[in-house]
LOTIRO-5008 format. One record per residue (C-alpha): x, y, z; residue in three letters. Coordinates in steps of 0.2 Angstrom, whole numbers, plus 2048, in hexadecimal, padded with zeros to 3 digits. Each point is the difference from the previous one (the first is absolute). Layout:
<site <X Y Z> 'ALA'>
...
This chain:
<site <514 222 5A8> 'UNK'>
<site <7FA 7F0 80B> 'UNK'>
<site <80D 7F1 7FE> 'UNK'>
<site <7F8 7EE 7FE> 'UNK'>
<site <809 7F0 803> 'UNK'>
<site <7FC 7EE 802> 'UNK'>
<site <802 7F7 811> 'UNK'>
<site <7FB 7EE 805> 'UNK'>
<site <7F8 7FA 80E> 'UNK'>
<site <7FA 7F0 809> 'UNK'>
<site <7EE 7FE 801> 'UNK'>
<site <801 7F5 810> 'UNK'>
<site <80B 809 80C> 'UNK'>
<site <803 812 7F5> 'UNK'>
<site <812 800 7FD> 'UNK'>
<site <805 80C 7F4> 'UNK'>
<site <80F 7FB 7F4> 'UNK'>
<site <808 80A 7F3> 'UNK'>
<site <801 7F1 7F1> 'UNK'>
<site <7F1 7F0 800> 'UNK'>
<site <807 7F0 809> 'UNK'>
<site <7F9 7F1 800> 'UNK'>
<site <800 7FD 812> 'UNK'>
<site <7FD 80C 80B> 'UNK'>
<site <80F 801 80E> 'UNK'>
<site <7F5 806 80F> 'UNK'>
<site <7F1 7F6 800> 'UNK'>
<site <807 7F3 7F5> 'UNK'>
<site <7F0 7FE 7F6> 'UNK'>
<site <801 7FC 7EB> 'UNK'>
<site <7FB 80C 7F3> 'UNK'>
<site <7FA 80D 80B> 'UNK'>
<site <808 80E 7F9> 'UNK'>
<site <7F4 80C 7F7> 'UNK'>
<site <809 80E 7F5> 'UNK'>
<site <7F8 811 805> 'UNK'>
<site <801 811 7F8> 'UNK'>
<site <806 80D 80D> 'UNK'>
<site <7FF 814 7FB> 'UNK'>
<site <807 80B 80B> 'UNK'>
<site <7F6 80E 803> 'UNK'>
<site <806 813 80A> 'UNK'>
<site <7FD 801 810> 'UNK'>
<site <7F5 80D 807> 'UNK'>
<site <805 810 80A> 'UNK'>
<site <7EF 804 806> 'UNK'>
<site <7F9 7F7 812> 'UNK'>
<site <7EF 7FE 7F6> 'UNK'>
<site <808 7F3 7F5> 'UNK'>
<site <807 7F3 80E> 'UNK'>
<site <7F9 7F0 803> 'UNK'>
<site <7F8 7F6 810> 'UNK'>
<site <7FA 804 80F> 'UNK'>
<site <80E 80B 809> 'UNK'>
<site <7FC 80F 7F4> 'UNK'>
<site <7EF 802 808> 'UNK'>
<site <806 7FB 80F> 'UNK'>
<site <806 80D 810> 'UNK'>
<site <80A 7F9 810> 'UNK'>
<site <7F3 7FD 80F> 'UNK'>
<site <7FF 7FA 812> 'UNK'>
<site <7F8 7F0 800> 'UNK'>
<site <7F4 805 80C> 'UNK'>
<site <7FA 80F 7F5> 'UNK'>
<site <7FB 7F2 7F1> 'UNK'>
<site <7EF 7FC 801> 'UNK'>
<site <7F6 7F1 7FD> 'UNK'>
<site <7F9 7F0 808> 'UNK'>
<site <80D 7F0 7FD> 'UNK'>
<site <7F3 7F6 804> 'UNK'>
<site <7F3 806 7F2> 'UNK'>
<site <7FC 7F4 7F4> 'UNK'>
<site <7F2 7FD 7F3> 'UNK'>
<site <7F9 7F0 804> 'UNK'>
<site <7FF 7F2 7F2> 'UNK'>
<site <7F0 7F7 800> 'UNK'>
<site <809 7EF 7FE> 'UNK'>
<site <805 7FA 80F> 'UNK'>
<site <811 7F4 7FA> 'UNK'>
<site <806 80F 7F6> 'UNK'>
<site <7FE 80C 80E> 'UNK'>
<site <80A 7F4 80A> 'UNK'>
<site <80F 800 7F6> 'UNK'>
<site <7FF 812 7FD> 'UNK'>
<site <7FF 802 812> 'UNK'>
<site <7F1 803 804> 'UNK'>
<site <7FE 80B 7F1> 'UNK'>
<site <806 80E 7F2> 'UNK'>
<site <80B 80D 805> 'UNK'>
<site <7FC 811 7F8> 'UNK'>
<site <80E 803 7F3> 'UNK'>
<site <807 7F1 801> 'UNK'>
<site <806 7F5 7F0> 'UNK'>
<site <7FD 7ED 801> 'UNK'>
<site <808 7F3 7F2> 'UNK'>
<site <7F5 7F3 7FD> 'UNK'>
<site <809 7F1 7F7> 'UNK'>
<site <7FC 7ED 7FD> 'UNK'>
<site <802 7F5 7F1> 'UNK'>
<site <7F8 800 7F1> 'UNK'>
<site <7ED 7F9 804> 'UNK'>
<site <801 800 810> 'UNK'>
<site <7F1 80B 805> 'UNK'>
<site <80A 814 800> 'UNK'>
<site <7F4 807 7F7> 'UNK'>
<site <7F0 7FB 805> 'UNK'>
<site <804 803 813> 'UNK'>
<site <806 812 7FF> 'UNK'>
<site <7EE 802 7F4> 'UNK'>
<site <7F6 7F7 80E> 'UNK'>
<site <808 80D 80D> 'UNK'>
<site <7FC 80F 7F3> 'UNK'>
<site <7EF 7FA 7FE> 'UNK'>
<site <7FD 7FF 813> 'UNK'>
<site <809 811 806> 'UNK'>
<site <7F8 80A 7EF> 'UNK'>
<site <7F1 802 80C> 'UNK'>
<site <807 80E 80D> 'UNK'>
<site <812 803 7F5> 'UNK'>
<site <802 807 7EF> 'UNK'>
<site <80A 7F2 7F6> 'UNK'>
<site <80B 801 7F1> 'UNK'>
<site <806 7ED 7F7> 'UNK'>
<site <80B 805 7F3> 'UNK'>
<site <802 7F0 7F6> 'UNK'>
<site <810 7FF 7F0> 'UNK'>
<site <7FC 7ED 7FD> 'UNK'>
<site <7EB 800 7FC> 'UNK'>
<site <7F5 80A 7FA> 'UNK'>
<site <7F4 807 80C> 'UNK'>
<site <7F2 7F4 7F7> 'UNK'>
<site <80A 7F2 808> 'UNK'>
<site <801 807 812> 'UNK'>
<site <7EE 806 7FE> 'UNK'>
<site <7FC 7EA 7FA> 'UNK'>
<site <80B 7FC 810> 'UNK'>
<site <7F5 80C 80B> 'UNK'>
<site <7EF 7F8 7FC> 'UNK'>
<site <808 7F0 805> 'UNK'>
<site <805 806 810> 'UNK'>
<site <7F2 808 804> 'UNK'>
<site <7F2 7F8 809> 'UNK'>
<site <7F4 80B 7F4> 'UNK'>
<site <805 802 7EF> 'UNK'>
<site <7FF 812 7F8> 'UNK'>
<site <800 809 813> 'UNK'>
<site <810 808 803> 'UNK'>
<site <806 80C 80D> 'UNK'>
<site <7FF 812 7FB> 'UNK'>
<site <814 804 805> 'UNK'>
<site <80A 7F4 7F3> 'UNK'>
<site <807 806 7F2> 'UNK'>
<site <808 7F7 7F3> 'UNK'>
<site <80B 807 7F0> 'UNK'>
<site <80E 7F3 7F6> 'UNK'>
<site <80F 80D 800> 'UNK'>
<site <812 7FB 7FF> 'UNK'>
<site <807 813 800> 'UNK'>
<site <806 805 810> 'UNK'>
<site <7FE 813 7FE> 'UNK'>
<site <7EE 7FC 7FA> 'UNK'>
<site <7FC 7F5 810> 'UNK'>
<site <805 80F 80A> 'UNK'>
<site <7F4 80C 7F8> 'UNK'>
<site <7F3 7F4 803> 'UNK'>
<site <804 800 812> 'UNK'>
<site <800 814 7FF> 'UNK'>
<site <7F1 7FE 7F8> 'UNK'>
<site <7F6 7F5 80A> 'UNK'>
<site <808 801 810> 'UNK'>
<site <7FF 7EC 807> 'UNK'>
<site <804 7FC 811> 'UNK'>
<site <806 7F0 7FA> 'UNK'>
<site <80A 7FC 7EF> 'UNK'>
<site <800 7EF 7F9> 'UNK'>
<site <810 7FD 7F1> 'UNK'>
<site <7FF 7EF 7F7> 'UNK'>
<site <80E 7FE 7FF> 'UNK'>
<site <80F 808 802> 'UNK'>
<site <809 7F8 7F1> 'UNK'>
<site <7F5 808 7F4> 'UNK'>
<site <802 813 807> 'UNK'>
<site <80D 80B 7F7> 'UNK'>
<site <804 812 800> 'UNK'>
<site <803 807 7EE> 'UNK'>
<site <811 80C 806> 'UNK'>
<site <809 7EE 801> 'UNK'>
<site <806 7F8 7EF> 'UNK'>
<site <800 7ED 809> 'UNK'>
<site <7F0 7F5 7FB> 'UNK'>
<site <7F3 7FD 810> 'UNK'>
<site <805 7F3 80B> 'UNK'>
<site <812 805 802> 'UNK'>
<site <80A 802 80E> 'UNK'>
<site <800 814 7FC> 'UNK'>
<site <7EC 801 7FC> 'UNK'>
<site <7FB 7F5 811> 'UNK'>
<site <80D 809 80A> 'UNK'>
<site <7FA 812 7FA> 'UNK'>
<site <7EE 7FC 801> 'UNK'>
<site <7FE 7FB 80E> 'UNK'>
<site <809 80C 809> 'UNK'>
<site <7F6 80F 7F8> 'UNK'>
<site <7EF 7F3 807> 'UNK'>
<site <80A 7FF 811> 'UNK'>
<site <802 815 7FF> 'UNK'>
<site <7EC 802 7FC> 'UNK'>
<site <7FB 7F4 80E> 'UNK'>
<site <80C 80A 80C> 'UNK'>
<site <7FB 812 7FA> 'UNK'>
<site <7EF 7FF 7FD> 'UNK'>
<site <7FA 7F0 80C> 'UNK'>
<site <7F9 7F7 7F3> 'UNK'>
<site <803 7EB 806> 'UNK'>
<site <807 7F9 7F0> 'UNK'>
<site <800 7EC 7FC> 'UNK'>
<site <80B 7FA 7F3> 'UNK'>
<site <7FF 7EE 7F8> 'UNK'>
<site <813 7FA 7FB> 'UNK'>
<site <804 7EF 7F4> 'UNK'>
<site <806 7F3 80A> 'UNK'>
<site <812 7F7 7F5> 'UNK'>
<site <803 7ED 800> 'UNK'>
<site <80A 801 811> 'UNK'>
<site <7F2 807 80A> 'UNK'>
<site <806 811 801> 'UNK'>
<site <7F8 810 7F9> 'UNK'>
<site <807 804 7EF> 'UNK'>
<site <809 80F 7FE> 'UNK'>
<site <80D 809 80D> 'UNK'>
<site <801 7FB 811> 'UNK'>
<site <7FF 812 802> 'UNK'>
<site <7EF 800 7FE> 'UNK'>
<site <7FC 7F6 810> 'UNK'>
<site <809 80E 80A> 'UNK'>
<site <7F7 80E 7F8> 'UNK'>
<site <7ED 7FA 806> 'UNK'>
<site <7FB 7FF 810> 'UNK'>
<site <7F8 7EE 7FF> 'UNK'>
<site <805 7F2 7F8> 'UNK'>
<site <7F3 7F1 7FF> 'UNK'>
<site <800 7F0 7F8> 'UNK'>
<site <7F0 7F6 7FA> 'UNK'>
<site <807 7EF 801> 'UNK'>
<site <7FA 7ED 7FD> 'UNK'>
<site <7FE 7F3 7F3> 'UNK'>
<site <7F4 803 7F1> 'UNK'>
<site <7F7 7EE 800> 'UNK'>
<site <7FA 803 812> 'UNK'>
<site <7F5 80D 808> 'UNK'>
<site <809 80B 80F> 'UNK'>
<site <809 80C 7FB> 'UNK'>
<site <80C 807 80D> 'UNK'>
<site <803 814 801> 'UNK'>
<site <812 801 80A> 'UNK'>
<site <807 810 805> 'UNK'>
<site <813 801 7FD> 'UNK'>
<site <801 811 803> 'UNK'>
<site <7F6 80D 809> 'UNK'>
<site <803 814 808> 'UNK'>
<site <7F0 7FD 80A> 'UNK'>
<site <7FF 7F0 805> 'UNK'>
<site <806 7EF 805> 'UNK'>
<site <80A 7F8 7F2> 'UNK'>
<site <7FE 7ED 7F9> 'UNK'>
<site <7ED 804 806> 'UNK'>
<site <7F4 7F4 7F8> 'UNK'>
<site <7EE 7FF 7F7> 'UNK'>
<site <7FA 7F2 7FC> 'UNK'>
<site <7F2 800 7EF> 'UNK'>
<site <7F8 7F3 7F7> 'UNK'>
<site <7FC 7FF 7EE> 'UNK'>
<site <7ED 801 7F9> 'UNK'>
<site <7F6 805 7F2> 'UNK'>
<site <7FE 810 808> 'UNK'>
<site <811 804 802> 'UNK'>
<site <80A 7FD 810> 'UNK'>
<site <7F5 7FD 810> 'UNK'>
<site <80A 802 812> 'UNK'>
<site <804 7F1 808> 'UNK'>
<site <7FD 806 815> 'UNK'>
<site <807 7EE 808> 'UNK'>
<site <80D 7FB 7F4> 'UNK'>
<site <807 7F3 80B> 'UNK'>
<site <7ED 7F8 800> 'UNK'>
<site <7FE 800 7EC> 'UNK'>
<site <815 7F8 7FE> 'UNK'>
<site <7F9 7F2 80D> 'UNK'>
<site <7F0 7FE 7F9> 'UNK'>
<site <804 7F0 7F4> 'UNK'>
<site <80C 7F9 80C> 'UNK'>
<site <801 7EC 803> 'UNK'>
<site <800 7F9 811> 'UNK'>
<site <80D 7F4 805> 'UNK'>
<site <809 801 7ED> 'UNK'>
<site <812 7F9 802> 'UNK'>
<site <80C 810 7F9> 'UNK'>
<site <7F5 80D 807> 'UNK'>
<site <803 80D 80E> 'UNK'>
<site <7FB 812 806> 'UNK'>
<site <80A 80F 802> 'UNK'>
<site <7FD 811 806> 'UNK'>
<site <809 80D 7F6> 'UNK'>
<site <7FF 814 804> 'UNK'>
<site <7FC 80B 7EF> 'UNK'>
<site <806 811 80A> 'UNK'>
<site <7F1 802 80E> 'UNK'>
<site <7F6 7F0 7FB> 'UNK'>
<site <801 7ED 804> 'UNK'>
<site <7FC 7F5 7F3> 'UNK'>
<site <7FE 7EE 802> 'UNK'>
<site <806 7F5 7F2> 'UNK'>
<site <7FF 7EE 7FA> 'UNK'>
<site <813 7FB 7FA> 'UNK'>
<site <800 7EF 7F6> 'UNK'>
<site <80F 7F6 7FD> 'UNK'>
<site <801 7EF 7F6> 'UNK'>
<site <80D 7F4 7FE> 'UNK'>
<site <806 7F3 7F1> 'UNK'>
<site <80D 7F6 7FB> 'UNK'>
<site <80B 80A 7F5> 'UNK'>
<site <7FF 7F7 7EC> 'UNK'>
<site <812 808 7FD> 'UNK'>
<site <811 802 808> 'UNK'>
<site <7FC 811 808> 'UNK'>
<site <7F3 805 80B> 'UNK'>
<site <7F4 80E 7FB> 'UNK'>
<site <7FA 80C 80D> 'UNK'>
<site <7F1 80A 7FA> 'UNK'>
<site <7F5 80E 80B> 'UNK'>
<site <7F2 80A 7FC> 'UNK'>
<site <7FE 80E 80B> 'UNK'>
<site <80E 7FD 809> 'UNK'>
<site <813 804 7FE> 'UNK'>
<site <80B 7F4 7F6> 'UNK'>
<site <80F 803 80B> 'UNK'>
<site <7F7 7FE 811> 'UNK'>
<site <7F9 7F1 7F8> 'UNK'>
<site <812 7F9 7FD> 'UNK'>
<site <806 805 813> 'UNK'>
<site <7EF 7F7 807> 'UNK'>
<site <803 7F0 7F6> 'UNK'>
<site <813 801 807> 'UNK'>
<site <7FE 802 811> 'UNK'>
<site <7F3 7F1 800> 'UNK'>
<site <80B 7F6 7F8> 'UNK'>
<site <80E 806 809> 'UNK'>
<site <7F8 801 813> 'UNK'>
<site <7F3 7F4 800> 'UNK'>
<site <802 7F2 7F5> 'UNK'>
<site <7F3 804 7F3> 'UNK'>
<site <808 7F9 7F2> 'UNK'>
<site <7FC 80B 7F3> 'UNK'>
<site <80E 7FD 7F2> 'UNK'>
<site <7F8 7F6 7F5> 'UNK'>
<site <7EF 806 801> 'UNK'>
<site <7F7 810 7F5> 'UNK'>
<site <7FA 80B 80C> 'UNK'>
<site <7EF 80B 7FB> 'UNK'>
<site <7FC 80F 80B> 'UNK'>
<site <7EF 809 7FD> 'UNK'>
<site <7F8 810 809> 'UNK'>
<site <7EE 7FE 7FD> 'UNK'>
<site <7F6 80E 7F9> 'UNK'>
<site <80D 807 7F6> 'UNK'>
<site <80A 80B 80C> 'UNK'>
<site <810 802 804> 'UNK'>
<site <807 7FE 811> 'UNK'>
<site <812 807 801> 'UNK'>
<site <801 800 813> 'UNK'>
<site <80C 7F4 808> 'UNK'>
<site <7F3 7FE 80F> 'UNK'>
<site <7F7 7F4 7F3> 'UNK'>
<site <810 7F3 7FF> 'UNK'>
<site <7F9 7F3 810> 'UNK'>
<site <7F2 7FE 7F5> 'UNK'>
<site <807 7FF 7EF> 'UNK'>
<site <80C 7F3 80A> 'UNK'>
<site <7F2 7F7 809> 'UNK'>
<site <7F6 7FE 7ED> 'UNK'>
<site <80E 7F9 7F9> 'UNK'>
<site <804 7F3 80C> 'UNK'>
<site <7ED 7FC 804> 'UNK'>
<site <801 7FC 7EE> 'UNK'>
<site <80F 7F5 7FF> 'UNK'>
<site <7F9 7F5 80E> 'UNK'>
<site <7F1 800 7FB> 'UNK'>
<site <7F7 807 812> 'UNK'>
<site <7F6 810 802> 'UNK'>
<site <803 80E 80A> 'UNK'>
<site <7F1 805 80E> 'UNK'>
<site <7F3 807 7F8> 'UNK'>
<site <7FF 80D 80F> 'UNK'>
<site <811 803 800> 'UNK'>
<site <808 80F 7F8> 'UNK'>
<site <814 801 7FE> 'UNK'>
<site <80A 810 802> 'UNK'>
<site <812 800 801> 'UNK'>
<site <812 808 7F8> 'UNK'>
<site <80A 7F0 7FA> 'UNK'>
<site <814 802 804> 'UNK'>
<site <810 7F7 7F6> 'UNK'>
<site <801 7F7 812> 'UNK'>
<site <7F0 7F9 800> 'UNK'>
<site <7F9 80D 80D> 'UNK'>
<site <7F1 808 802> 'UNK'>
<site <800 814 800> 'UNK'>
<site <7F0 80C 808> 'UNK'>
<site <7F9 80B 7F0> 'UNK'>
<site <7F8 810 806> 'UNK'>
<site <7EF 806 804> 'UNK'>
<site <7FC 7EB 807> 'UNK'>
<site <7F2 808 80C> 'UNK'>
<site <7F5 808 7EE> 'UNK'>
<site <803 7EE 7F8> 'UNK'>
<site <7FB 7F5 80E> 'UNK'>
<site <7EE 80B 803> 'UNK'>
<site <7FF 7FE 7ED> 'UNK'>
<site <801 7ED 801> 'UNK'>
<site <7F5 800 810> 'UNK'>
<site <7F3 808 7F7> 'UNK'>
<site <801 7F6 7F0> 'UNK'>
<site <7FB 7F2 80F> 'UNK'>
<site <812 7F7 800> 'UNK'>
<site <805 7F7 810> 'UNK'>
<site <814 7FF 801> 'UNK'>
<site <80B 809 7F8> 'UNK'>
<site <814 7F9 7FE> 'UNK'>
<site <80E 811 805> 'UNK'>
<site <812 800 803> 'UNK'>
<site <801 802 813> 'UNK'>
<site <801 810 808> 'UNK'>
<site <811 801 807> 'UNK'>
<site <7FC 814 804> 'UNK'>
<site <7F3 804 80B> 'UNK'>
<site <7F7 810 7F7> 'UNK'>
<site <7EF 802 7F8> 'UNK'>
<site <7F0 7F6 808> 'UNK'>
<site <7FB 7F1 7F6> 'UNK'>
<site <7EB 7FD 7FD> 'UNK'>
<site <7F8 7F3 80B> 'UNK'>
<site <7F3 7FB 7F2> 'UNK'>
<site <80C 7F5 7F9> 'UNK'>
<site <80B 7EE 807> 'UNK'>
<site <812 806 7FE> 'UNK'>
<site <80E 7F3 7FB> 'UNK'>
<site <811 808 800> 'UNK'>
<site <80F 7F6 7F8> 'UNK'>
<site <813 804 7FF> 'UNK'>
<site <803 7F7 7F1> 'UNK'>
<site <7F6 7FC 7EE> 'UNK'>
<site <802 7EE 805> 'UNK'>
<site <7F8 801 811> 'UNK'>
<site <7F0 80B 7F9> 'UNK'>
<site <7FE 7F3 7EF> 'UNK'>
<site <800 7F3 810> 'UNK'>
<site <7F2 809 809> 'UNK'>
<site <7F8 803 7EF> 'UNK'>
<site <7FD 7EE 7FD> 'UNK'>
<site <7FD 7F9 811> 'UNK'>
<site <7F7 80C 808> 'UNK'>
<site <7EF 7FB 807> 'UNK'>
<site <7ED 808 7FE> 'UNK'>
<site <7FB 806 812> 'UNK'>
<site <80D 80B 809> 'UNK'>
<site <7FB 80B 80E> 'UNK'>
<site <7FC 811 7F9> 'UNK'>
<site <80D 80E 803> 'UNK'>
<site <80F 7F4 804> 'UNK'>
<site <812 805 7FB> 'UNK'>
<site <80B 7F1 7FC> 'UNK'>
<site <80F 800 7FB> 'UNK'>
């Protein structure tokens, strides 16, 4: 006769402990131990009854295995496509995530809506009703009451019933919404737990592999950013994309964390309307669009999002501090790279800095993580506290160092065409101390050894300069 027993595990990291504790030791996380009901069951002698892939599976050469790697189906939206790269995988399983709001729903619905015309389409939904998608569709479609003849809907939370579904319709692509809400009804644990997401989407990950079905799976998103359940569930897809961005503005940003296929950290760029999330094709254009000229505590960086530039206004303000410590508060930037900035221009060049509240801001609501953007964060902030701007024409790109030097950032070449294009003049680069890839012409280059020689050249330098000249 089967045994059961309870076990405890963490709903962050998936520990699983004997007895509940409040903290769990791995991860470190509070109150994230869940008691589960574990029965043992007997295993089975016969091959039939083994799980995954290798029981269907023979040994051969890799030659004999058949297939194009470079078949795709294309996706009608150009910004998902690209982060994809450059489209879906047959029998692959993507994980969707974002926080809640943030637009996950209605862009895998517009991409369902758009590939239903040449793919059959399965959008299980466990959170609405299908009266609800079916309200969202007329509002994302340009007519209302014309859908495609390849999308199916169905509310289903059973996992064996989802699959009978997919027998029965046979979809090329299978939409789940959302992973928390799935559960199979062998396991005693509640749907969301660290068992029910682990097991579920591994038997989606065995029916995308088996059967080539292309399986998309929205995940929660937890108050630390990360996708809620196991970590374990970001090895087990293929993809793992995040829909970032803030919920009082419009873009929305689609990054690529994770991807089999494809560039990873890869980057689209969507703009919140009425009818759902339109592509954004210049994003560098639309973030420069409500720019200033000639604002004091404003400068221009290039960052790379995996293949693609992006050009970036960075503000920075300044202000007496009211109290005995100085706060130091970014948006869209990191806190710690703001505390080494502010140090360092305090520190090496005499940007007194101690007394004053410092204000970083990356406008349109992204996040820029790279450390290419620090010349730039530094140039804001110091435009600001002497009250000077930075060229308007000028953009800034450049790794700070505890020294006070400046250090190259790859992939310079794709940021200065990018800032060309945009129409900039000069662009501000640590100074090539190795001779390697040849830089663009389209653009005046001012190379600087340290952050205070390029802030100098930021403020001084003047409005006509030969076209094409390298100075360092």
């Amino acid at each position: 006769m089967p045994k059961s027993y309870s076990r405890y595990v963490c709903q962050q990291c998936g520990r699983v402990s004997a007895s509940y504790m409040g903290k769990c030791p791995q991860c470190g996380s509070f109150n994230s131990l869940v008691e589960e009901i574990v029965q043992d069951t007997p295993t089975a002698k016969s091959p039939s009854a083994s799980r995954g892939l290798a029981s269907r599976a023979t040994p051969r050469r890799i030659g004999e295995i058949g297939g194009n790697p470079e078949e795709r189906i294309p996706v009608p939206i150009g910004e998902f496509s690209r982060v994809l790269g450059g489209g879906i995988v047959p029998g692959s399983i993507v994980l969707v995530g974002g926080d809640p709001g943030i637009g996950k729903s209605t862009l895998m619905l517009q991409m369902t809506l758009a590939m239903a015309g040449s793919k059959r389409v399965l959008y299980v939904s466990g959170e609405e009703s299908e009266r609800q998608i079916k309200m969202r569709a007329d509002r994302l479609t340009e007519k209302a009451g014309t859908y495609p003849e390849g999308l199916y809907l169905v509310t289903e939370t059973n996992l064996q019933t989802i699959l009978d579904f997919v027998r029965e319709i046979k979809p090329d692509l299978l939409i789940v919404d959302s992973i928390q809400t799935v559960y199979m009804a062998e396991l005693e644990s509640s749907a969301g737990s660290v068992s029910q997401v682990r097991e579920c989407s591994s038997q989606l990950r065995e029916l995308a592999k088996s059967q080539g079905v292309s399986v998309f799976v929205i995940g929660h998103v937890t108050k630390e950013g990360t996708i809620a359940g196991p970590r374990v569930l970001e090895h087990i897809v293929d993809t793992v994309l995040y829909l970032e961005g803030d919920r009082f503005q419009a873009y929305r940003l689609l990054r690529s964390v994770k991807n089999r296929f494809g560039a990873t950290a890869e980057v689209g760029v969507f703009e919140m309307h009425e009818r759902g999330l339109v592509e954004v094709t210049n994003p560098s254009e639309a973030f420069l669009a409500e720019r200033m000229i000639n604002a004091p505590g404003s400068a221009i960086a290039v960052t790379m999002e995996g293949t693609r530039p992006l050009l970036v206004e960075l503000q920075g303000l300044t202000s007496p501090t009211q109290f005995g410590n100085a706060r130091r508060t970014p948006n869209g930037v990191d806190y710690n790279r703001l505390l080494m900035i502010s140090a360092v221009l305090t520190r090496r060049v005499g940007v007194k800095l101690v007394e004053q509240d410092i204000f970083v801001n990356v406008v349109g609501g992204i996040k820029v993580d790279e450390p290419a953007a620090d010349l730039a964060i530094a140039a804001a902030v110091t435009s600001s506290m002497k009250d000077l701007p930075v060229r308007a024409d000028c953009v800034m790109i450049g790794e700070i160092g505890l020294a006070g030097e400046l250090r190259l950032p790859g992939q310079m070449p794709v940021r200065l065409r990018e800032a060309a294009k945009l129409g900039f003049k000069t662009a501000i680069v640590p100074k090539r101390l190795r001779k390697g890839e040849a830089w663009p012409n389209e653009i005046d280059i001012v190379e600087a050894r340290s952050v205070q020689e390029a802030l100098e050249m930021a403020f001084t330098l003047q409005r006509e300069r030969p076209k094409g000249k390298h100075m360092a």
